[in-house]
Backbone bond lengths (Angstrom), bond angles and torsions (degrees), N, CA, C in turn:
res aa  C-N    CA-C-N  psi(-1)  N-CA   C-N-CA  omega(-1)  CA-C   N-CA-C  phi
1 X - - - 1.451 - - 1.527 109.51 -
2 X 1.167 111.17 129.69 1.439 114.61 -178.77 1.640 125.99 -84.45
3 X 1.311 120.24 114.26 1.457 109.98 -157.73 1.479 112.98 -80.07
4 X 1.369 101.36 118.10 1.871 109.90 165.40 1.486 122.59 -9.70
5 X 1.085 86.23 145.05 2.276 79.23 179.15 1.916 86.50 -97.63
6 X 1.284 94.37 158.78 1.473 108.45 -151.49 2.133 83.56 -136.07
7 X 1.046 117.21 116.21 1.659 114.81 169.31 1.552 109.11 -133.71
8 X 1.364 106.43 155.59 1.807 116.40 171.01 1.267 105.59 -96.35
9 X 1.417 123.17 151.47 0.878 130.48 150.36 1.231 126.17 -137.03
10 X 1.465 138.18 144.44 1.508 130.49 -170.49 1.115 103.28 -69.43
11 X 1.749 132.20 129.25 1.225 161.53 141.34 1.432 104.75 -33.61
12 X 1.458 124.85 104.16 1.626 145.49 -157.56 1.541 106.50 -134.67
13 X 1.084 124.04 163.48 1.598 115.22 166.75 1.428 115.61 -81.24
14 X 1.738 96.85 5.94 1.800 86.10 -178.91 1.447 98.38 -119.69
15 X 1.270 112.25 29.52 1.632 110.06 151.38 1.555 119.96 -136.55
16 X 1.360 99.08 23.11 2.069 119.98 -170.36 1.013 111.70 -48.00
17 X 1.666 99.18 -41.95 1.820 124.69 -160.38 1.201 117.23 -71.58
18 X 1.208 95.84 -34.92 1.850 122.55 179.82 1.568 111.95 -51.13
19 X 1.599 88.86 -65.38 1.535 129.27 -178.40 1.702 104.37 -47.21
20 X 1.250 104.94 -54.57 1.570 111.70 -175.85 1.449 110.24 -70.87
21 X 1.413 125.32 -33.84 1.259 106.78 163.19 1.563 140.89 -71.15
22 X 0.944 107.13 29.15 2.085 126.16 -175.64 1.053 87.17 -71.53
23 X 1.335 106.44 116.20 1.565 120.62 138.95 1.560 133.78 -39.54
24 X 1.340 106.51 78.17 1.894 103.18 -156.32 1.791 92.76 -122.41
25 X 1.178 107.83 47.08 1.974 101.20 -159.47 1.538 98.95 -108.87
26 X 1.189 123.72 18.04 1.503 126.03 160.35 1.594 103.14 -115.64
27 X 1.366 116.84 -3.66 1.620 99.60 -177.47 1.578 99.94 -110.36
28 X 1.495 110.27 142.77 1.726 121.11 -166.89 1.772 105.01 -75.77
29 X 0.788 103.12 135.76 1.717 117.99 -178.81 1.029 106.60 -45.40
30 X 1.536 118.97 -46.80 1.836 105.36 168.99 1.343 139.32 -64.86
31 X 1.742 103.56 -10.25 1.493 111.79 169.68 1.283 129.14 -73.39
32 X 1.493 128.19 -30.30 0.917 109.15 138.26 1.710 114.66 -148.81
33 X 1.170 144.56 172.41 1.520 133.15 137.09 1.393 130.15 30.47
34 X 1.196 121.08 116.37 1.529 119.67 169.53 1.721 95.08 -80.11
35 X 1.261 116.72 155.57 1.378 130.64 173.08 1.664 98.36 -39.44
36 X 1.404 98.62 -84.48 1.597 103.88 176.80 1.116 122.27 0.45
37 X 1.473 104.38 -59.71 1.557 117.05 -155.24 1.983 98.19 -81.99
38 X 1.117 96.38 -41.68 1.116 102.00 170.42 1.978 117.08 -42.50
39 X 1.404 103.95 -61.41 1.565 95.41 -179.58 1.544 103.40 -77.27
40 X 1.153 124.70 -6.23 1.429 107.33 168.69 1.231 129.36 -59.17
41 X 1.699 111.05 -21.66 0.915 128.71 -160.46 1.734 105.31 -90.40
42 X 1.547 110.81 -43.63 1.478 143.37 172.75 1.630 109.77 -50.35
43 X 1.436 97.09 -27.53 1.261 97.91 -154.65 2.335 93.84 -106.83
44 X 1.235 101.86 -26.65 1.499 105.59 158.56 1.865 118.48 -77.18
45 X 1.350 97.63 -36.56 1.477 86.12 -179.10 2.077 115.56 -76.76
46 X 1.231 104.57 -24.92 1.511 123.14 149.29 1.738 111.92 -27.76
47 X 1.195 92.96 -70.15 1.772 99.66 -164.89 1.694 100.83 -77.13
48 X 1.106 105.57 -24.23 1.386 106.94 173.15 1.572 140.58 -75.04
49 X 1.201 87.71 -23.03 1.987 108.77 169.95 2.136 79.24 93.02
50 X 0.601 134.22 22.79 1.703 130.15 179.84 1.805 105.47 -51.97
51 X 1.227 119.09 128.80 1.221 91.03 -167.57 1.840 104.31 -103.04
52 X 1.304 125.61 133.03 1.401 134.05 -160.61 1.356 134.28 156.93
53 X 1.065 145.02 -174.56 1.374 142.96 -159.96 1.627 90.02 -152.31
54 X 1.874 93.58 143.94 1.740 124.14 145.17 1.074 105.80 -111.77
55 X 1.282 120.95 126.93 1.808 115.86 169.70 1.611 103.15 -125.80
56 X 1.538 99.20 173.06 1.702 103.69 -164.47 1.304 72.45 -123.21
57 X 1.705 114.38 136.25 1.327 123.69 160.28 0.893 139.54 -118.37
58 X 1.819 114.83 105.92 1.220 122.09 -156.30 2.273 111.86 -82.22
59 X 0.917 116.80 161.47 1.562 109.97 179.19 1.530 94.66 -147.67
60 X 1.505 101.82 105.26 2.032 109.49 174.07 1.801 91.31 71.16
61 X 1.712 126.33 44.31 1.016 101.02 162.63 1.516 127.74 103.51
62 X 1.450 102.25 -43.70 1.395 124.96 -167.88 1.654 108.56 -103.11
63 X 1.094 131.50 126.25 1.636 149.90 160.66 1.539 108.22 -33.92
64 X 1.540 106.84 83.80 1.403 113.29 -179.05 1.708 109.84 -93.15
65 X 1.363 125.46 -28.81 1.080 116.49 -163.48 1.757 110.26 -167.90
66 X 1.725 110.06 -157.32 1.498 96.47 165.51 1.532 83.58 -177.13
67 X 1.031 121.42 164.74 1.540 137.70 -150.39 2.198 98.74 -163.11
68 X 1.217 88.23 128.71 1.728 87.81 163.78 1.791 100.96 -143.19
69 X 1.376 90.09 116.77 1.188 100.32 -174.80 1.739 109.30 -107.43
70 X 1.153 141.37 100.05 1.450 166.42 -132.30 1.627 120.63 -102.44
71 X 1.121 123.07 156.34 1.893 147.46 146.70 1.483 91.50 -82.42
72 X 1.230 107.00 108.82 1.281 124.31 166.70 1.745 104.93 -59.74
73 X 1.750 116.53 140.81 1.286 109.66 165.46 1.271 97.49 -126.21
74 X 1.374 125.91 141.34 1.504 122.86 -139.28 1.324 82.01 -94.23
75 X 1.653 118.95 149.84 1.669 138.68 160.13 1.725 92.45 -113.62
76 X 1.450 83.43 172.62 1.405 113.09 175.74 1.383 119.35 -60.93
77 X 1.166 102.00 -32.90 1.797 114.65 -166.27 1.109 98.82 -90.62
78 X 1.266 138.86 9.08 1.715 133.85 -167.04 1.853 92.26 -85.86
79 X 1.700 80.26 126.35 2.118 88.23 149.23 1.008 111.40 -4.00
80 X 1.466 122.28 128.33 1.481 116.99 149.82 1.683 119.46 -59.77
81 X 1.483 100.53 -7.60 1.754 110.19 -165.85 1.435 99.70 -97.78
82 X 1.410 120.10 -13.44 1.216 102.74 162.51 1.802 124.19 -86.48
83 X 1.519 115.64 2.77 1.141 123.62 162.54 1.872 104.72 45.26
84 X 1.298 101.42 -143.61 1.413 114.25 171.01 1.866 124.84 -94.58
85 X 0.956 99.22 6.98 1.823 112.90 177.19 1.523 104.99 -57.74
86 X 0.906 137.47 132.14 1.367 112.29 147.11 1.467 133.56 -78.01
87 X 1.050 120.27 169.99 1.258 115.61 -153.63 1.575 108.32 -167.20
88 X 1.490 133.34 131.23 1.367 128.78 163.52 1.509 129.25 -44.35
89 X 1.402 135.27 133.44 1.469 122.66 133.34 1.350 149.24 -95.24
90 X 1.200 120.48 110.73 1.317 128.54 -172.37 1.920 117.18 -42.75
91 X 1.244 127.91 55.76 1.483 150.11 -154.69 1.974 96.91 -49.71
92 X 0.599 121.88 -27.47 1.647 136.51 -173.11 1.343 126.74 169.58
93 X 1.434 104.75 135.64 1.452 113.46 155.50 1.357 125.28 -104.81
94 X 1.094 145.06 123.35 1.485 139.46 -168.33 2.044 102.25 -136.27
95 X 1.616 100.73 101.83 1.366 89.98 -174.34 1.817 81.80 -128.21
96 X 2.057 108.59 141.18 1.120 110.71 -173.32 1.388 97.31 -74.61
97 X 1.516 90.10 151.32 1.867 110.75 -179.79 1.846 122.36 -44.67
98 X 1.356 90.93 -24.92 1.984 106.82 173.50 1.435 112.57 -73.37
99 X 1.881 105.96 -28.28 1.716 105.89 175.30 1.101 113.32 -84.01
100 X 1.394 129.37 -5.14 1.558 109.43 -165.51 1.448 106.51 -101.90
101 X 1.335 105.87 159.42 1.661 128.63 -164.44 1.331 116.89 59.21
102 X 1.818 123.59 48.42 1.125 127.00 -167.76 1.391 106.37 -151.60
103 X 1.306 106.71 8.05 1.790 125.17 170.92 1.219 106.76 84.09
104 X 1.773 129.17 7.85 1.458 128.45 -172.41 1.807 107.23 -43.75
105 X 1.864 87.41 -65.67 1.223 102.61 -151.92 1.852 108.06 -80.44
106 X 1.183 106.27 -10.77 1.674 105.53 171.94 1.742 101.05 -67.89
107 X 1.277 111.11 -62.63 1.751 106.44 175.94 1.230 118.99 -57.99
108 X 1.609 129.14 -44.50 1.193 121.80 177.44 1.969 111.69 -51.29
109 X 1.586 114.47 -35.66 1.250 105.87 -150.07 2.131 83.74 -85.66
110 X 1.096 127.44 -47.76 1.413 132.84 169.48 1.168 94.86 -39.66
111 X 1.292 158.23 -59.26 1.371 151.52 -157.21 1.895 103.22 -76.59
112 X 1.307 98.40 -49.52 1.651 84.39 -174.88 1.433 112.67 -89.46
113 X 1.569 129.82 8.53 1.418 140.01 175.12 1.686 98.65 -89.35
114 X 1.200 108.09 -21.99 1.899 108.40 -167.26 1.958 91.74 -85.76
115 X 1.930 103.24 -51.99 1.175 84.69 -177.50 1.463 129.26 -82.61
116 X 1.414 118.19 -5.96 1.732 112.86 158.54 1.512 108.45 -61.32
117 X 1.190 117.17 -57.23 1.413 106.07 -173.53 1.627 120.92 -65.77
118 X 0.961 129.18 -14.28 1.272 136.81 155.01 2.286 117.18 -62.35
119 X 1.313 75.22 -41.16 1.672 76.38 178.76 1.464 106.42 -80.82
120 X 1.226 124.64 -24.95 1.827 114.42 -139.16 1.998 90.65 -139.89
121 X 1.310 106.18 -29.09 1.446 106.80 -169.55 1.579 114.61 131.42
122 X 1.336 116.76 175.80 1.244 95.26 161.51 1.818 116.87 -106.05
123 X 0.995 131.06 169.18 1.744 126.11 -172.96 1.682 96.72 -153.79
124 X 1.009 117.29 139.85 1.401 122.94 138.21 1.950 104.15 -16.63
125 X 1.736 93.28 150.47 1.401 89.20 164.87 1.484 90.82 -138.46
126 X 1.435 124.10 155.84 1.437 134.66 171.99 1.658 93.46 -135.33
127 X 1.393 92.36 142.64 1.169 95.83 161.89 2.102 99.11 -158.72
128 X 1.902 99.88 -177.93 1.408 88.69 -167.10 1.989 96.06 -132.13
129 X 1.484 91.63 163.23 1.734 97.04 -159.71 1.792 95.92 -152.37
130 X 1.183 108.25 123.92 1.550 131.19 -159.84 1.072 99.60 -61.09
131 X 1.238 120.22 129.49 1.770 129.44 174.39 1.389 114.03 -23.93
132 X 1.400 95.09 -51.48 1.964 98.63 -157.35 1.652 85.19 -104.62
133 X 1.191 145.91 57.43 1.162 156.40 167.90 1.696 91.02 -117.90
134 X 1.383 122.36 92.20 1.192 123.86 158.07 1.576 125.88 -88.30
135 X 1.037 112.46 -13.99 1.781 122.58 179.00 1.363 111.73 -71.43
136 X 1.616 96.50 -43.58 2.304 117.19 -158.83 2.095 77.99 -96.42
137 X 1.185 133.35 0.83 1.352 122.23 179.38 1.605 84.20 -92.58
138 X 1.330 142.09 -63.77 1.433 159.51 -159.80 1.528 106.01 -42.18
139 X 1.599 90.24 -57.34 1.812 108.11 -164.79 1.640 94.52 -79.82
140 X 0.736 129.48 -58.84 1.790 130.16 -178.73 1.549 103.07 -30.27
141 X 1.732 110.49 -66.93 1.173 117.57 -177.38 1.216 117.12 -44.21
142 X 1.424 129.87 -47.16 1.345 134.61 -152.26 1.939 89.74 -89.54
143 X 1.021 104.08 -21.53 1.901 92.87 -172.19 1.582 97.25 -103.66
144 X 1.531 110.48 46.48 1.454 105.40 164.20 2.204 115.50 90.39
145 X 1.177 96.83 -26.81 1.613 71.69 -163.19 1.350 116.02 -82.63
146 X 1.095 132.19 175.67 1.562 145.04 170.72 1.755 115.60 -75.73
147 X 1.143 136.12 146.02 1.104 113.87 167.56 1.929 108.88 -99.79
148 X 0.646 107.29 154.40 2.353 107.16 166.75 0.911 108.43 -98.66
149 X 1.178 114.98 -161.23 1.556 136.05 -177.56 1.235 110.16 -136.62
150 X 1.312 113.99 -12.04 1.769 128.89 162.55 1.566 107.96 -60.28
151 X 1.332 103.72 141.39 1.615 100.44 174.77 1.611 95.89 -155.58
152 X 1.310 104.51 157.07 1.536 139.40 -155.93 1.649 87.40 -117.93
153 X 1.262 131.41 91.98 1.743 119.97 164.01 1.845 98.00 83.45
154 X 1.660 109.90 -130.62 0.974 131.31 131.02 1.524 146.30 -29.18
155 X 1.232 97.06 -47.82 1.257 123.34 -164.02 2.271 118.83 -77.29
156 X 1.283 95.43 128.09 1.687 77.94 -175.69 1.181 102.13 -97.72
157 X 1.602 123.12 164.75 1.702 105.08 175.83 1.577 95.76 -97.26
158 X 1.185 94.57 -177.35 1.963 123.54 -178.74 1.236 93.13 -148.74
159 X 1.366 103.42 137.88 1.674 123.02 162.99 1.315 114.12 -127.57
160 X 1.391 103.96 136.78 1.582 111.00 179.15 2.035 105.16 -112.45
161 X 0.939 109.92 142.32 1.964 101.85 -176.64 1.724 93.69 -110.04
162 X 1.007 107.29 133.43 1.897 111.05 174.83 2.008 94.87 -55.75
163 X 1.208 112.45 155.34 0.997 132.67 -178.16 1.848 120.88 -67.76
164 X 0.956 132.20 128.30 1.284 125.90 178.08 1.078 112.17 -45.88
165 X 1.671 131.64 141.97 1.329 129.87 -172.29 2.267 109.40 -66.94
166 X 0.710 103.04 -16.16 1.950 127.35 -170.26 2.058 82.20 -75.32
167 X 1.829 114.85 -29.70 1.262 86.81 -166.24 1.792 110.97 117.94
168 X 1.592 97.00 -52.47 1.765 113.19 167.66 1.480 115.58 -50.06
């Protein structure tokens, strides 16, 4: 089977529409982000100089998903292991219900983690995934992160550390 071409694209108001139509109607509103909220967020870290990417992720062409990968602004609830470092947050993942379990969103999220860290550096990334979210507990694990015991709401964090330059 020949695997889909998988591309980013920056999340704009002239692809919102796109974005808003994801098929996300089996996943519960508290798991993660409505789109919206998502560029609301794109659209503050924008005016802010925030340093990071929203991308729209297309697979064969077509509007599979969207990812905002972040300048962490530190909360209260953060890791104690993220201390004072800075470090990215992974702000949403939104992959439509037809992409998942088909390797979309493992390449899409490696593709836009290579190009933040290329633009901005590399950082730690934390991000957070709903208790009773056993699937986004599965996929996290397998793309590297840690889980804590720290939690945001609901939500537990995962940390991923960029890779030693050696590769380690």
């Amino acid at each position: 089977m020949e695997r889909e071409e998988i591309t980013l694209e920056l999340l704009t108001e002239k692809n919102l529409d796109e974005a808003r139509a994801i098929d996300r109607s089996d996943v519960p509103e508290n798991f993660v982000d409505t789109v919206d909220e998502l560029m609301e967020l794109t659209r503050y870290g924008l005016e802010h100089g925030c340093a990071g990417r929203t991308f729209l992720i297309r697979c064969g062409g077509v509007c599979a998903g969207v990812l905002l990968l972040g300048e962490a602004i530190p909360w209260e609830t953060d890791p104690e292991e993220m201390g004072a470092q800075p470090f990215y947050r992974l702000m949403g993942f939104v992959l439509g219900r037809e992409y998942r379990g088909r390797g979309v969103g493992a390449r899409a999220l490696e593709d836009a983690v290579r190009r933040v860290y290329r633009a901005f550096g590399p950082r730690p990334i934390a991000l957070g995934c709903h208790r009773d979210n056993a699937g986004g507990e599965r996929f996290w694990l397998r793309q590297g992160f840690c889980k804590t015991q720290a939690m945001e709401g609901d939500d537990f964090y995962y940390l991923r550390y960029p890779a030693a330059p050696d590769g380690g």
